[in-house]
N, C-alpha and C positions, 0 to 999 in steps of 0.2 A: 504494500500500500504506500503512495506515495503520503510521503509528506508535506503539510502546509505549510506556505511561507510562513505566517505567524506563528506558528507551532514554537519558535526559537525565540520569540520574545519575549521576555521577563516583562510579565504586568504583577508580579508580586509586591515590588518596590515600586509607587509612584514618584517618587521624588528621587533631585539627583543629591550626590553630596554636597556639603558645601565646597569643597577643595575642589571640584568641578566647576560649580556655578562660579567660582574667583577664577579657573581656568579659563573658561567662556568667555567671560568679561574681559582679561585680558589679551586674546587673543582679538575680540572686535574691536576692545581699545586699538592695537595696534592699528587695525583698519581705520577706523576713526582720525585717529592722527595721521594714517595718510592722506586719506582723504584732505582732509582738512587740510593739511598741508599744501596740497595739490591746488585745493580749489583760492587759498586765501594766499597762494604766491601769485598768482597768476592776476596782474591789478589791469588788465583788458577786463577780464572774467567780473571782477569784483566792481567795475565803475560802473556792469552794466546794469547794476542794481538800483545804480542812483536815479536811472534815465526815468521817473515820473513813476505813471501810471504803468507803462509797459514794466515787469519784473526784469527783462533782461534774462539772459544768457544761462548765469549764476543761479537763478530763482533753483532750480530744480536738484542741481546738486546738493545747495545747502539746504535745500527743504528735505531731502535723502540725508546727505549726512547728518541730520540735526533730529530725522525719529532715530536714526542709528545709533547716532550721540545716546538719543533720550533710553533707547531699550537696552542700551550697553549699562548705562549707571542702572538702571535697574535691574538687570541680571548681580552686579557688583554689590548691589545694595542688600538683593538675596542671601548671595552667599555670605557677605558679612552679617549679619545678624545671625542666619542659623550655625555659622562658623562660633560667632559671639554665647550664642545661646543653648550652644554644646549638641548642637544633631550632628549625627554623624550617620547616619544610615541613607541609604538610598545607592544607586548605579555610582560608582566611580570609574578612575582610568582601568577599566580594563580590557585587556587582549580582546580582539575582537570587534570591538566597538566604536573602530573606528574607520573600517572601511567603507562604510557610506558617505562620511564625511571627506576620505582624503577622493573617492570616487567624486564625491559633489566637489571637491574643488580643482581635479583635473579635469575634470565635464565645464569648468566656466573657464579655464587654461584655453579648453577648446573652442569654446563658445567666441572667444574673444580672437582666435585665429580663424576660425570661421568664417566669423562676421569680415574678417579682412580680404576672406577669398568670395564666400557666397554671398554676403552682404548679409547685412543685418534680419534682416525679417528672415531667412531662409534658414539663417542658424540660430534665431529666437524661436521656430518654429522645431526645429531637431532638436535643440535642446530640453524646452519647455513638453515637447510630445513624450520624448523620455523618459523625462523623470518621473512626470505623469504618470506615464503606463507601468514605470518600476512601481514606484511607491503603491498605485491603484494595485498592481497584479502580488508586492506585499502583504498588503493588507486583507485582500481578501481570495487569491489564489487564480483568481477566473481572466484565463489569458486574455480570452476574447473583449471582456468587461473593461479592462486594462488596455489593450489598444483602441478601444475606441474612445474609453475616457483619453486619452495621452493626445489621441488625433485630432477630439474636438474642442480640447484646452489649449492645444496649440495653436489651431486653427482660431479660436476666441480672442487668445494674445496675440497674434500678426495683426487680427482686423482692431482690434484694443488700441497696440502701438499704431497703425496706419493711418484710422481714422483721429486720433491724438495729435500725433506729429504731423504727419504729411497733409493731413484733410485738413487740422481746426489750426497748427501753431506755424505751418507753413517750413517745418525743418524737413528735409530731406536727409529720408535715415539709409537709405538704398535696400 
């Protein structure tokens, strides 16, 4: 008998540890400050904020880096108190548990060379279809259920980002 994707997930422990939740934090930190970095060296980028009425250029990145900002402190905030207030139970680092993640970040390695050869919409749509159908065909086993969720979430985000940008702000994302 085959086995289920979920079959392998620990839903015994809802919570992670706190030495995790300070790990997380840290690790978007680092994001954050690049980002941030990136976006607040760049004084083209930043004057285009000043321009009135229109936000400019800038509006979206630091509107992005700034829930990021805001979800990073509060992951940070997590871990510090139940660190503070002596939990200690829940998933930590261990073995295992980490290949969806270094998966999800060599799938955006790719996304981002992608986008450089197919163009953005093409590799926001193989990406976004992907993951879709992994995580859908995790969660609940049914291949078919799974490609079609992947296909018509992908397909939602192309027309999402096209009508966005290309149709209503006039950027051409290719």
């Amino acid at each position: 008998m085959a086995q289920h994707p979920s079959d392998n997930v620990d839903t015994s422990e809802a919570t992670t540890s706190p030495i995790l939740d300070l790990a997380v934090a840290a690790f978007f930190a680092i994001i954050c400050a690049a980002g941030w970095f990136s976006v607040l060296s760049g004084k083209r980028l930043m004057a285009s904020l000043e321009g009135g009425l229109d936000p400019g250029a800038a509006f979206l990145p630091v509107l992005v880096l700034g829930l990021l900002s805001f979800g990073t402190a509060l992951i940070l905030i997590k871990g510090l108190v139940r660190l503070f207030v002596g939990a200690h139970g829940g998933p930590s680092l261990r073995q295992g548990d980490h290949l969806p993640a270094v998966a999800l970040f060599l799938g955006m390695v790719a996304l981002c060379l992608a986008a450089t050869r197919i163009g953005l919409l093409p590799a926001a749509f193989l990406f976004s279809a992907a993951w879709t159908a992994w995580l859908t065909w995790r969660r609940n086993g049914r291949r078919a259920r799974a490609l079609f969720s992947g296909l018509i979430l992908g397909g939602l985000l192309c027309t999402f980002l096209y009508v966005v940008f290309v149709s209503v702000l006039k950027v051409p994302i290719g």
